[in-house]
C-alpha positions as CSV (number, residue, x, y, z in Angstrom):
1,X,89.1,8.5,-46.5
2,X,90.1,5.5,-45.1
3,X,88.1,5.2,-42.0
4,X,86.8,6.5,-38.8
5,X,87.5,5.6,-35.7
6,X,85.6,6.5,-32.0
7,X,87.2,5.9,-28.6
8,X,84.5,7.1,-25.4
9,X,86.4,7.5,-22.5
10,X,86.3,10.0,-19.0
11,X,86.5,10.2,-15.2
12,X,84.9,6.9,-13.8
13,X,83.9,5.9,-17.6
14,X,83.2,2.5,-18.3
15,X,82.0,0.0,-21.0
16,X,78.8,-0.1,-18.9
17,X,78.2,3.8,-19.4
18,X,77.4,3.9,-22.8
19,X,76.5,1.6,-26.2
20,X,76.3,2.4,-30.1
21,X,72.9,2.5,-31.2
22,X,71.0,2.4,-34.8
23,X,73.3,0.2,-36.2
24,X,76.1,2.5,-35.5
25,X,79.8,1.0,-34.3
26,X,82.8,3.0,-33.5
27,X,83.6,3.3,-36.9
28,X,80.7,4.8,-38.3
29,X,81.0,8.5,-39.5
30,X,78.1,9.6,-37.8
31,X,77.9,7.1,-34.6
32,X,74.6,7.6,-32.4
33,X,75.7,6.8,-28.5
34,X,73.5,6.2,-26.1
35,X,74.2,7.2,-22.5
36,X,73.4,5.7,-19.2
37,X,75.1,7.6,-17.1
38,X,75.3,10.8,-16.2
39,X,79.2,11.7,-16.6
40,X,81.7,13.9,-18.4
41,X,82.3,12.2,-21.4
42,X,85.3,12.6,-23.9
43,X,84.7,12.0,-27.3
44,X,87.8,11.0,-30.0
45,X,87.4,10.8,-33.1
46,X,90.7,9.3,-35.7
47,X,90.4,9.2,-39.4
48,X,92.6,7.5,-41.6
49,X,93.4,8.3,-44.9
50,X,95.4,7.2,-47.7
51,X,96.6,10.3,-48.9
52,X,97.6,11.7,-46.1
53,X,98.1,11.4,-42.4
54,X,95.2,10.5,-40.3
55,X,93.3,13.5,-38.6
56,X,92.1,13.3,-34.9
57,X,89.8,15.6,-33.1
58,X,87.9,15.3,-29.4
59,X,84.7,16.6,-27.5
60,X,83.6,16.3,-23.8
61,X,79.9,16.2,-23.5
62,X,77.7,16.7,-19.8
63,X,75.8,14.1,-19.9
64,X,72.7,14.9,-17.2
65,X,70.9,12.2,-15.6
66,X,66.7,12.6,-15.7
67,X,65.5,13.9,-12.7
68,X,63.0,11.8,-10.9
69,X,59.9,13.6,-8.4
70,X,60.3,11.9,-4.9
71,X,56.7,13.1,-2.9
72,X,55.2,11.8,-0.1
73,X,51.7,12.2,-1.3
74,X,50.2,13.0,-4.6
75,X,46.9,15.1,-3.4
76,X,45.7,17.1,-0.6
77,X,42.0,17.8,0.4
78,X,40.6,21.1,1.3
79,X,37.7,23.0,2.4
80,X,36.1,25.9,0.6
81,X,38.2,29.4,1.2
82,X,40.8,27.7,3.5
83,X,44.7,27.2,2.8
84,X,46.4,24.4,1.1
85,X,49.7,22.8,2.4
86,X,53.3,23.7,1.3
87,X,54.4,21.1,-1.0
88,X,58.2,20.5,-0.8
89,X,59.7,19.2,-4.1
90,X,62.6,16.5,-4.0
91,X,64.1,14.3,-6.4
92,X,66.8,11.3,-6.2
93,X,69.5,13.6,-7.3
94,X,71.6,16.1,-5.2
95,X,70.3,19.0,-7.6
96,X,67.9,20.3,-10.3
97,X,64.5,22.2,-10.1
98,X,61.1,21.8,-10.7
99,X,58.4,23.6,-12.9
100,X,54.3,23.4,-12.4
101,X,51.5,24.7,-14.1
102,X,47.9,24.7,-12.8
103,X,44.7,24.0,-14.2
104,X,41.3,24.7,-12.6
105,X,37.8,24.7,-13.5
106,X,36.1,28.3,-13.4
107,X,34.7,27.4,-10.1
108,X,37.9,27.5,-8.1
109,X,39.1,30.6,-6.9
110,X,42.9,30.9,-5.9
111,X,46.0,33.0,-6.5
112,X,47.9,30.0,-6.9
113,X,50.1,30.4,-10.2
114,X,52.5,28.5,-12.2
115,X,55.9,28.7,-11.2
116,X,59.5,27.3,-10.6
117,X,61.3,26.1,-7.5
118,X,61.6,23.4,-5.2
119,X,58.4,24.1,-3.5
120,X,55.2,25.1,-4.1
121,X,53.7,27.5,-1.7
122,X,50.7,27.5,0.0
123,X,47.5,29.0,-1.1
124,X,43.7,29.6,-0.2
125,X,41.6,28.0,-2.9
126,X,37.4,28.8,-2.9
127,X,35.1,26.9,-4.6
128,X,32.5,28.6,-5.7
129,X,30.1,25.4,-7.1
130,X,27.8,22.8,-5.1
131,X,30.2,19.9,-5.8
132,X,34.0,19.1,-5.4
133,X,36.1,20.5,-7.5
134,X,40.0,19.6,-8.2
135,X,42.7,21.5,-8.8
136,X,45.2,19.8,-11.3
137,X,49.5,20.9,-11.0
138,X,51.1,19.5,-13.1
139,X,55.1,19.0,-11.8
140,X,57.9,18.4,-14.6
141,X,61.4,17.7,-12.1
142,X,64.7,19.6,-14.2
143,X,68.4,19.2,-14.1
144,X,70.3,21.0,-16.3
145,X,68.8,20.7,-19.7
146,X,67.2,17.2,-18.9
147,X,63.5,17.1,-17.6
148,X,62.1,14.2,-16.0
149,X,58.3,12.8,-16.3
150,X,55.5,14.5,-15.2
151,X,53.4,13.6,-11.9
152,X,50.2,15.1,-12.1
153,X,49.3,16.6,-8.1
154,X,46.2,17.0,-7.4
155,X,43.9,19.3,-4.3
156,X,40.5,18.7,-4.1
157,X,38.7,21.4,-2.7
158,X,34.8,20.6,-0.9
159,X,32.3,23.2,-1.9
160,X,31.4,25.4,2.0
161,X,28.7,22.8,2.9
162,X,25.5,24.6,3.4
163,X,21.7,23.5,4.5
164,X,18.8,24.9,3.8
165,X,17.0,27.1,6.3
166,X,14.1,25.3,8.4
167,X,11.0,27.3,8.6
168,X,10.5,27.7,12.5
169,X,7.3,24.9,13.7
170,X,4.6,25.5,15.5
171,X,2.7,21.8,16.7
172,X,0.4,20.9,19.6
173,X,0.7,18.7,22.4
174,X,1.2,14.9,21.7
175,X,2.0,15.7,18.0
176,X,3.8,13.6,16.2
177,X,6.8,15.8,14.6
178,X,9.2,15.8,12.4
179,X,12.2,18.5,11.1
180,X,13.9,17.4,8.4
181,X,17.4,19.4,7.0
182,X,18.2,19.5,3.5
183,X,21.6,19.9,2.3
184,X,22.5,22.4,-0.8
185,X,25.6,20.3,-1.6
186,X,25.7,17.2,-3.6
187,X,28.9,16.1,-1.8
188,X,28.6,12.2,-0.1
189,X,29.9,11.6,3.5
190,X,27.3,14.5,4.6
191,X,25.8,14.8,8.5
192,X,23.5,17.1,10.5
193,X,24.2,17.6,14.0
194,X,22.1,19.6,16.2
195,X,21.5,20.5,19.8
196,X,18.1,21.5,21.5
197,X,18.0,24.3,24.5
198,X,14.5,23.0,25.9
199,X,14.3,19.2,26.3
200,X,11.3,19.5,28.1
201,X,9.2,19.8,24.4
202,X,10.3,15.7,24.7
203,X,13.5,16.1,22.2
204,X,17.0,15.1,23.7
205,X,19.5,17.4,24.6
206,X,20.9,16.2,21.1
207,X,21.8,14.1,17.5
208,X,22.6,13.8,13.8
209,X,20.1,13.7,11.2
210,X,16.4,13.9,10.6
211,X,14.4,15.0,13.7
212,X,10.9,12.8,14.6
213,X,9.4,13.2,18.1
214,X,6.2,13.7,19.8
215,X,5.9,17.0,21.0
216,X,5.2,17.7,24.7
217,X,3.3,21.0,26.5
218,X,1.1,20.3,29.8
219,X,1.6,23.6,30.8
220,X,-1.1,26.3,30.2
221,X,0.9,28.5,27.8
222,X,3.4,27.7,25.3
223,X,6.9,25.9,25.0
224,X,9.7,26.8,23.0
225,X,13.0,25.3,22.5
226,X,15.9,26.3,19.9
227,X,17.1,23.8,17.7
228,X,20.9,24.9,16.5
229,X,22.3,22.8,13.7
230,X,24.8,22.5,11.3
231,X,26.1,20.4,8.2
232,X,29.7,18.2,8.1
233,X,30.8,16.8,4.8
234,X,34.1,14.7,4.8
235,X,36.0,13.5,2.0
236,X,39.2,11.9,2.5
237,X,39.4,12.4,6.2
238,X,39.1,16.5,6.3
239,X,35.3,17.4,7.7
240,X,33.9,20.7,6.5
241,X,31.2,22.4,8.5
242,X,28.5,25.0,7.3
243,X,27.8,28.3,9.6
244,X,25.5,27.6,12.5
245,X,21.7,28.2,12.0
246,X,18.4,27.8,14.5
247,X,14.8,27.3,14.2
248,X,12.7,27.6,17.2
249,X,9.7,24.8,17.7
250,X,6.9,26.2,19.7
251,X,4.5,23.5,21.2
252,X,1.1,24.9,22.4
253,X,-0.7,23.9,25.2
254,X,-3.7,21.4,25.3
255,X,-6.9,23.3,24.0
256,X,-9.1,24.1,27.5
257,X,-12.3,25.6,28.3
258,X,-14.4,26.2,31.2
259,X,-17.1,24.7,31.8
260,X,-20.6,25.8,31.2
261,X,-23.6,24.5,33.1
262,X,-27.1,23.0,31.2
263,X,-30.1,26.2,31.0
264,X,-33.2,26.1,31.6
265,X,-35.5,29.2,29.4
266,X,-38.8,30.0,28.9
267,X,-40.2,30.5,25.2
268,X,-39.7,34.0,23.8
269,X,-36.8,34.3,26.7
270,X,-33.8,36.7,25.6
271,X,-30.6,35.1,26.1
272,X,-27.3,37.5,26.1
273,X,-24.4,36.0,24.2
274,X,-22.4,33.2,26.0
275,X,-18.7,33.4,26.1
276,X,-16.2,30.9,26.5
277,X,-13.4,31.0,28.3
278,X,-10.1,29.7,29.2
279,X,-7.3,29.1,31.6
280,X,-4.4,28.8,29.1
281,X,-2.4,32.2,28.8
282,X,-0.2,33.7,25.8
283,X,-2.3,32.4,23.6
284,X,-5.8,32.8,21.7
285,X,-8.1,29.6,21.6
286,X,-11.1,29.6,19.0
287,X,-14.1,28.2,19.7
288,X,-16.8,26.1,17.1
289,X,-19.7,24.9,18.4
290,X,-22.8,23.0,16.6
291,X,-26.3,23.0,17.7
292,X,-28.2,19.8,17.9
293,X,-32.0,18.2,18.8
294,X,-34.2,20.6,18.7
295,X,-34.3,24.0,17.0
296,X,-34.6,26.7,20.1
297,X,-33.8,29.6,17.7
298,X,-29.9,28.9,17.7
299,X,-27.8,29.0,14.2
300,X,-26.8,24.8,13.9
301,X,-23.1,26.1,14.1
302,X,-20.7,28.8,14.5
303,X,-17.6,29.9,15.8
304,X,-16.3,32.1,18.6
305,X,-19.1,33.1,21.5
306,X,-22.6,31.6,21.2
307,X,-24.8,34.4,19.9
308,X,-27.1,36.2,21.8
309,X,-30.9,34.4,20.8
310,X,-34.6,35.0,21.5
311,X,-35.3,31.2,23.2
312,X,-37.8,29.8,20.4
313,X,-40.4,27.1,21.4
314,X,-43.5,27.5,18.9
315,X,-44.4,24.0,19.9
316,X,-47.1,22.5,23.1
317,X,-44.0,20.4,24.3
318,X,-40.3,21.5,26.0
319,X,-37.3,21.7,23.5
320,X,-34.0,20.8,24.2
321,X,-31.2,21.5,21.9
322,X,-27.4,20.2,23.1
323,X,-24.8,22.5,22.5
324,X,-21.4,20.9,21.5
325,X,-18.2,23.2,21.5
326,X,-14.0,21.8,20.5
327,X,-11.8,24.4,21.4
328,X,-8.9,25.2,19.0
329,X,-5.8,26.8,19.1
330,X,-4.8,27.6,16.1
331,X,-0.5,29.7,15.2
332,X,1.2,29.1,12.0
333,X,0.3,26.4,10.7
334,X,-0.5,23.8,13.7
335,X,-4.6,23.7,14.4
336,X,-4.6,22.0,18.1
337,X,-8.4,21.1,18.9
338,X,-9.8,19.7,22.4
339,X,-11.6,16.9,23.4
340,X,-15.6,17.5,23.0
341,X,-17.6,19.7,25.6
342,X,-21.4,19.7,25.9
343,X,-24.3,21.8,27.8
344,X,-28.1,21.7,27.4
345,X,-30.2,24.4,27.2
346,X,-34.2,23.5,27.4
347,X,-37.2,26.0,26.9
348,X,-40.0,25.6,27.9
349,X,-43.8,26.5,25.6
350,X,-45.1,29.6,26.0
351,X,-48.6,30.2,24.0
352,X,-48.2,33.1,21.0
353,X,-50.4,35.0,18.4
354,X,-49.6,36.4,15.2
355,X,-51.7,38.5,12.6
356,X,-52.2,37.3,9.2
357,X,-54.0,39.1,6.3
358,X,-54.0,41.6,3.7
359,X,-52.6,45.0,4.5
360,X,-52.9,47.1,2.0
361,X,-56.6,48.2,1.1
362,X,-58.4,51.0,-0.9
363,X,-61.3,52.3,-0.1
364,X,-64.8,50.5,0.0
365,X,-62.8,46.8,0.1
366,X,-65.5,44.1,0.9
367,X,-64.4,40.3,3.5
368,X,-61.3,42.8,4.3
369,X,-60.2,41.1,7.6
370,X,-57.1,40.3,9.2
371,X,-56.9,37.2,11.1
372,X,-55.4,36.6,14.5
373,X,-53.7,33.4,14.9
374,X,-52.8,31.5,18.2
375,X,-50.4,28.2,18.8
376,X,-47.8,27.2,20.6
377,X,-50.1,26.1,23.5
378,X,-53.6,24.1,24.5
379,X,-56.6,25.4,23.0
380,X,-59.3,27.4,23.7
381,X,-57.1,30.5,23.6
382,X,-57.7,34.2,24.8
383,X,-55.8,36.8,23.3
384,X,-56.2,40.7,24.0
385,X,-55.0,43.2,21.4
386,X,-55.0,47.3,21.0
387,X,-56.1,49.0,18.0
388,X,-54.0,52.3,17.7
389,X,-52.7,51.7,21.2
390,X,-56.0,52.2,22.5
391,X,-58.0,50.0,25.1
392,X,-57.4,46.6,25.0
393,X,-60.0,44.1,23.5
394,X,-60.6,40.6,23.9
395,X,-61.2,37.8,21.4
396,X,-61.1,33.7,21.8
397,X,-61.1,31.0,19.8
398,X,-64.2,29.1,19.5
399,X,-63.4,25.8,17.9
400,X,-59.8,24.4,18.7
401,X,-56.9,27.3,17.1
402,X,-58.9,28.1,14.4
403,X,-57.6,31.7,13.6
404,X,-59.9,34.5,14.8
405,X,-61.5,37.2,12.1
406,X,-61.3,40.9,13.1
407,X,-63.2,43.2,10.6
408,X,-61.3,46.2,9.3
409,X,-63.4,49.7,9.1
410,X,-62.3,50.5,4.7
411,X,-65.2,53.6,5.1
412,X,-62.6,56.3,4.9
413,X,-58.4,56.5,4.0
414,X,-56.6,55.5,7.7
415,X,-53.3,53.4,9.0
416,X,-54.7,51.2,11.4
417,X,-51.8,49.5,13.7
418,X,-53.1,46.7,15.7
419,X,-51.1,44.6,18.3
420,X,-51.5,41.8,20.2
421,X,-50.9,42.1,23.8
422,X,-51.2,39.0,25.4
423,X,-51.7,35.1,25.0
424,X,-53.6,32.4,27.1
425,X,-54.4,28.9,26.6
426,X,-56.2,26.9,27.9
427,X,-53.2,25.6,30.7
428,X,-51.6,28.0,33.2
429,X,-48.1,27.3,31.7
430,X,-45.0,27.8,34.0
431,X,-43.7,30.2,31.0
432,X,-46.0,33.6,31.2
433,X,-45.0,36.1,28.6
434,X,-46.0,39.4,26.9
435,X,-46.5,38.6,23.1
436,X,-46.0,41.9,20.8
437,X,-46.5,40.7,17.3
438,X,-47.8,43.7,15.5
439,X,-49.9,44.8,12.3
440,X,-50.2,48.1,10.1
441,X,-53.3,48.0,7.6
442,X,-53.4,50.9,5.2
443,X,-56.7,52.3,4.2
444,X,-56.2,54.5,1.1
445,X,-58.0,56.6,-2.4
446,X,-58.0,54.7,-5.5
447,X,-54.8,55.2,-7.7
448,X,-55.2,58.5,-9.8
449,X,-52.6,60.2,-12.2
450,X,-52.7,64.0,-11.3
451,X,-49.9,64.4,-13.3
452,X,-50.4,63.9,-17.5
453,X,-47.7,62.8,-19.5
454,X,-46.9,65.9,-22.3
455,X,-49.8,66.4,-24.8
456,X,-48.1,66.9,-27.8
457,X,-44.6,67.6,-28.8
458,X,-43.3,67.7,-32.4
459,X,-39.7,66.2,-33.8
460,X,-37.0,65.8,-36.6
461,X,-36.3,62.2,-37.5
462,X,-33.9,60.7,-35.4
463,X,-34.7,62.9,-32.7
464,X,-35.7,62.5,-28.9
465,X,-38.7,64.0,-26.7
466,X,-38.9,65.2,-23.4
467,X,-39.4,62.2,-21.0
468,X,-43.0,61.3,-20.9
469,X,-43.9,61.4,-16.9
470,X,-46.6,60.9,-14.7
471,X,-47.5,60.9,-11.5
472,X,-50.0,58.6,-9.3
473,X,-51.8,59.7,-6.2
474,X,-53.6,57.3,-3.6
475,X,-53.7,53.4,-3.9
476,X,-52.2,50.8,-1.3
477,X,-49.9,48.1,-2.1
478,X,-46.9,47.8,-4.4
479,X,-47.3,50.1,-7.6
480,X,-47.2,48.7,-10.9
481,X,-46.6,51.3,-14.2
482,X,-47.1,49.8,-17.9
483,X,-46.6,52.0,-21.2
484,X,-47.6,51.3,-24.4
485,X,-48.0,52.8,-27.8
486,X,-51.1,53.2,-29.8
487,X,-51.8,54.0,-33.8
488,X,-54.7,55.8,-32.8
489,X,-55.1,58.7,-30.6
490,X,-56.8,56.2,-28.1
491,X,-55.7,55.0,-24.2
492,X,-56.6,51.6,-24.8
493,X,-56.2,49.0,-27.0
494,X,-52.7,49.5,-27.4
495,X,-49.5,47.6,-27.5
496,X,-47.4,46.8,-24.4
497,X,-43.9,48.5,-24.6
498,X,-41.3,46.2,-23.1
499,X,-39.6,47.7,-20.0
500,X,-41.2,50.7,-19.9
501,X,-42.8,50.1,-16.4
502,X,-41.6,53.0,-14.6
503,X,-43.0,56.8,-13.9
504,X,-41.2,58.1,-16.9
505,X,-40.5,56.6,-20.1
506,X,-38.7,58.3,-23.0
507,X,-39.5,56.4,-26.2
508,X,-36.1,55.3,-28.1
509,X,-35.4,58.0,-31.7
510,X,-37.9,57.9,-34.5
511,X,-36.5,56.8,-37.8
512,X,-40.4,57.3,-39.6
513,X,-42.5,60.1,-40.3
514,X,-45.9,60.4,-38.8
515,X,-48.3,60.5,-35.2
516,X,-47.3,58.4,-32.7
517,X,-49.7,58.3,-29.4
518,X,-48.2,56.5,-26.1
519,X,-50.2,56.1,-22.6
520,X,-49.8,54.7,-19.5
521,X,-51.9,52.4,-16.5
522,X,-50.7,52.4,-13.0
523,X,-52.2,49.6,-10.9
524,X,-52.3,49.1,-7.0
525,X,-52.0,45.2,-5.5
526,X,-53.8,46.6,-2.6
527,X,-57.7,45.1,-1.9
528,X,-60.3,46.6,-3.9
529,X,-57.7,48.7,-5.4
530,X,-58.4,49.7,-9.0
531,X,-56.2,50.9,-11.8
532,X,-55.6,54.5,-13.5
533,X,-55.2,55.1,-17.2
534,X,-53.0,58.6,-18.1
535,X,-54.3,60.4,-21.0
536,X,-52.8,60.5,-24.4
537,X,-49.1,61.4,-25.4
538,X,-49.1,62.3,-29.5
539,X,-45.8,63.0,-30.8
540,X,-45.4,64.1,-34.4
541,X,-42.5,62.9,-36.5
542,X,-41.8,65.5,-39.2
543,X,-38.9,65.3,-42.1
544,X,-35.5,67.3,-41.8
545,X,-35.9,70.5,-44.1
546,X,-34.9,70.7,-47.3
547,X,-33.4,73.5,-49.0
548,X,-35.7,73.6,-52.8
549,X,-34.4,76.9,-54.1
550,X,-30.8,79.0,-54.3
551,X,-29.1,81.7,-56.3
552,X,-26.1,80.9,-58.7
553,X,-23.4,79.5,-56.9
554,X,-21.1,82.3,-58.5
555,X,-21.5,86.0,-58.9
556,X,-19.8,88.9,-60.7
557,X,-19.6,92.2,-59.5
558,X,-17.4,95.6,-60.0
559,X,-14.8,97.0,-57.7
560,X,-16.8,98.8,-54.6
C-alpha cells in the first residue's frame, strides 16, 4: 500500500466544519474527524498502491448538532395537594425531543412520572411532611441520536401549613391576656391572621400574630367574642393558608355582692345561716369569708353562706367579731375575686350555768356532789334548777362565782337528770335568756359476774376451748375486763394476759401437757364503784392417744 488519502466535502461544507484530531491528517488510515457542524457529510477515501491501481470508496455521515434546553425558569413553587404548571420544552434547534425522570423523597405524593415529549404536563403533588420538600426532573434535550446536557428542574412543594388548636379562654375583667398560636410547620416566612366578632371584650376588630390585651366585661353576665384565625406561609412569592379554626374568649363580669348590714345579738342567740347574694346573672359566684376579733361562736373561715351559729359570749363584756367576705367567680381556669366586703356582728353577755362532777356512782359513794357553776356575768349569781323535771329549786353563790355544791342521794340505784333553768347575776343585763345545760348521774349495784366462765373442760395438744365468757351486772362508769392465767387453781395472784380485756377470751392452742387455771376481774370507773373477780377456769391438757398394741400386720386364711 502506498497511501491513504481523505477528501471531506458536502452541501454547504467548509474547511471551518470539521478538523483532524489525535494526531490524525488526511492521510492516516484510520483518521479521527471532529465535527462542528451539523451537516451531511461525504467521506472519500483513495488508496494508492504500487501494485496495482489505487482503490477509492465514499460515506455520507448525519452529523446532528447537540440540542440545547431553552426554559424560562428552572423551578416552580407549590402548595401542599395543589397543581403544578405545564412546563413547555424548547431548544435552539428547529427539532428534537426531550426525556425527564423524577426523583422525590417518600414524602411527596404525585402521579407525576418520567416520560418523553416536549412538555411536561401538569400534576398535583402532596407533601405529606412538616417541611418543604422538592421535587427534582431531571431534563436531557434529544435530536436524533445526539443528547444535549442535563438541566436539573426543580418544584418545591410547602407542607399544608397548620396551627395548633387554642384551648378556648376564660379570664375576668381587667385581665391582662394573652393567646398565643403555634405553628406545626417548621417552614420560615410564617403569619397568623385573625379576626374577632366581639370588640367590645377590648380586642380590635383584627391582626397578625400573638394576641395580648386586657380583657373588658362591665356588664353583669358574661362576654364572649370568637377569635377565627389561620396560618400563611410564603416561600418564593406563593402564600399557603391552613383551614380556618376559632376559639371563643369568655370574659366574666366583675365579682358583686350585696350588701349586708352590721348585727346586733344577744349571748346564746340562734342565728339562721346568712346568704349572700348577687346581681350578676349566668353565672355562679363563690363566696369565702374569714372571721376576725372576737370569737362569737363562728368557724374563723369558710366558704359559701355563713353558717347558721348559736351567738357565743361566755365573757362580762360585748364581743364583736368582723366578718370579711371576696366574692369569686370561678369557670375554667380564670378565678375572678372582688374587692373586700365587711359587716359586724356584736353580742352582747348573757350570765350561764353549767354542771360539773362525777356522773357515774355506785351505791353508798361518800363527798358525791355535782357542782353548779355560773360565769359569764357579775357575781352574786342565782340559779334555779329541776331535779327529774320536778319543781324548781334555788341556789346562790355565796362568795364571788365560786361553784355551788348540790349533794346527790347514792342510798338506792336511780338516774337522776338535773337541769338548770335559769341564770341571774348580780346586773339586770339587756340580754335575758333561758339557760338549759343539763346533767344525768347514775346511781347503780356494785359490778358482779352472774355469769362464770366454763369450770372445766379437757383438750388434745394443739387444741382450742370453748370461749371463756362472762357476764357483769351493776356498776357505773366505763367497764374495764382483765384475764389472766394462774399455775394454781387460785383467782388471784396471777399473771396478766395481754389483750385479753374483753367479756370473752379464748386462750391461743396448748403445745404442753397439764392444768391450766384462767380468771377474770371487771372493774367500774364509777365512784365508790368496786371490782368483781370470776371464779376459776381449769383446763386440762392431755396427750394425743397412742396405739401400744396390734395384731400381725398379715394374715393367712383358707378359701371361705
Amino acid at each position: 500500500i502506498g497511501g491513504f488519502s481523505w477528501i471531506v466535502s458536502g452541501v454547504g461544507v467548509t474547511a471551518a466544519d470539521y478538523r483532524f484530531v489525535n494526531n490524525t491528517t488526511v492521510n492516516s488510515e484510520f483518521p479521527v474527524i471532529e465535527f462542528a457542524a451539523g451537516k451531511v457529510y461525504q467521506l472519500k477515501v483513495a488508496v494508492q498502491s504500487e501494485c496495482a491501481l489505487g482503490a477509492a470508496d465514499s460515506m455520507f455521515l448525519d452529523v446532528n448538532e447537540i440540542p440545547e434546553l431553552q426554559l424560562a425558569t428552572t423551578s416552580q413553587t407549590i402548595c401542599s395537594a395543589t397543581s403544578t404548571s405545564e412546563i413547555v420544552l424548547a431548544t435552539s434547534l428547529d427539532k428534537g425531543s426531550f426525556n425527564w425522570s423524577i426523583t422525590k423523597p417518600a414524602s411527596l405524593i404525585t402521579n407525576m412520572s418520567n416520560g418523553k415529549g416536549i412538555q411536561i404536563p401538569a400534576a398535583v403533588i402532596t407533601n405529606t411532611s412538616d417541611t418543604v420538600a422538592v421535587l427534582n426532573i431531571t431534563i436531557t434535550p434529544t435530536s436524533g441520536i445526539c443528547s444535549g446536557s442535563e438541566i436539573s428542574y426543580q418544584i418545591a412543594v410547602l407542607p399544608n401549613p397548620a396551627v395548633a388548636d387554642v384551648p378556648n379562654k376564660t379570664v375576668c375583667h381587667n385581665a391582662l391576656t394573652s393567646i398565643v398560636f403555634n405553628p406545626l410547620i417548621n417552614t420560615a416566612n410564617q403569619v397568623v391572621k385573625w379576626n374577632a366578632s366581639n370588640t367590645a371584650i377590648g380586642l380590635p376588630e383584627s391582626g397578625t400574630g400573638n394576641i395580648r390585651f386586657t380583657a373588658q366585661n362591665s356588664s353583669n353576665t358574661v362576654a364572649q367574642s370568637t377569635i377565627s384565625y389561620t396560618i400563611e406561609t410564603a416561600l418564593n412569592g406563593v402564600v399557603c393558608s391552613s383551614e380556618v379554626k376559632t376559639c371563643v374568649i369568655t370574659v366574666l363580669p366583675e365579682p358583686q355582692f350585696n350588701t349586708l348590714n352590721n348585727r346586733l345579738l344577744c349571748a346564746g342567740e340562734k342565728q339562721s345561716e346568712t346568704s349572700f347574694t348577687t346581681q350578676n346573672t349566668a353565672v355562679s359566684q363563690r363566696y369565702v369569708w374569714t372571721v376576725s376579733g372576737d370569737s362569737i361562736g363562728l368557724p374563723t373561715s369558710g366558704e359559701g353562706n355563713l353558717p347558721a351559729f348559736t351567738a357565743l359570749n361566755n365573757t362580762n363584756r360585748v364581743l364583736q367579731a368582723v366578718v370579711s367576705v371576696v366574692a369569686t367567680l370561678q369557670s375554667d381556669s380564670a378565678v375572678c375575686s372582688a374587692a373586700l366586703s365587711e359587716f359586724t356582728i356584736t353580742v352582747n353577755p348573757t350570765a350561764t350555768a353549767r354542771f360539773t362532777g362525777e356522773t357515774s356512782l355506785c351505791l353508798g359513794s361518800i363527798d358525791t356532789h355535782i357542782k353548779i357553776v355560773a360565769q359569764n356575768g357579775r357575781a352574786p349569781y342565782r340559779i334555779s334548777y329541776s331535779l327529774n323535771g320536778g319543781e324548781a329549786m334555788q341556789v346562790s353563790t355565796t362568795v364571788g362565782n365560786d361553784p355551788i355544791a348540790i349533794d346527790v342521794p347514792t342510798n338506792k340505784p336511780a338516774k337522776l337528770n338535773y337541769r338548770i333553768l335559769s341564770v341571774q347575776d348580780a346586773d339586770a343585763v339587756s340580754c335575758d335568756g333561758l339557760n338549759t345545760d343539763s346533767i344525768q348521774v347514775e346511781i347503780a349495784d356494785n359490778p358482779m359476774i352472774t355469769t362464770q366462765p366454763i369450770a372445766s373442760q379437757q383438750v388434745c395438744l394443739g387444741g382450742q376451748i370453748e370461749p371463756l365468757k362472762v357476764v357483769n351486772a351493776g356498776g357505773a362508769g366505763v367497764l374495764k375486763v382483765q384475764w389472766y392465767t394462774n399455775s394454781v387453781a387460785e383467782n388471784y395472784g396471777g399473771q396478766k394476759i395481754d389483750g385479753a380485756d374483753s367479756l370473752s377470751f379464748t386462750p391461743a392452742a396448748f403445745l404442753s401437757v397439764g392444768n391450766y387455771y384462767y380468771y377474770c376481774t371487771i372493774t367500774m370507773n364509777g365512784s365508790n364503784c368496786g371490782s368483781a373477780t370470776s371464779e376459776i377456769a381449769r383446763v386440762e391438757v392431755v396427750a394425743d392417744p397412742v396405739i401400744e398394741a396390734y395384731q400381725d400386720l398379715s394374715q393367712t386364711t383358707c378359701l371361705n
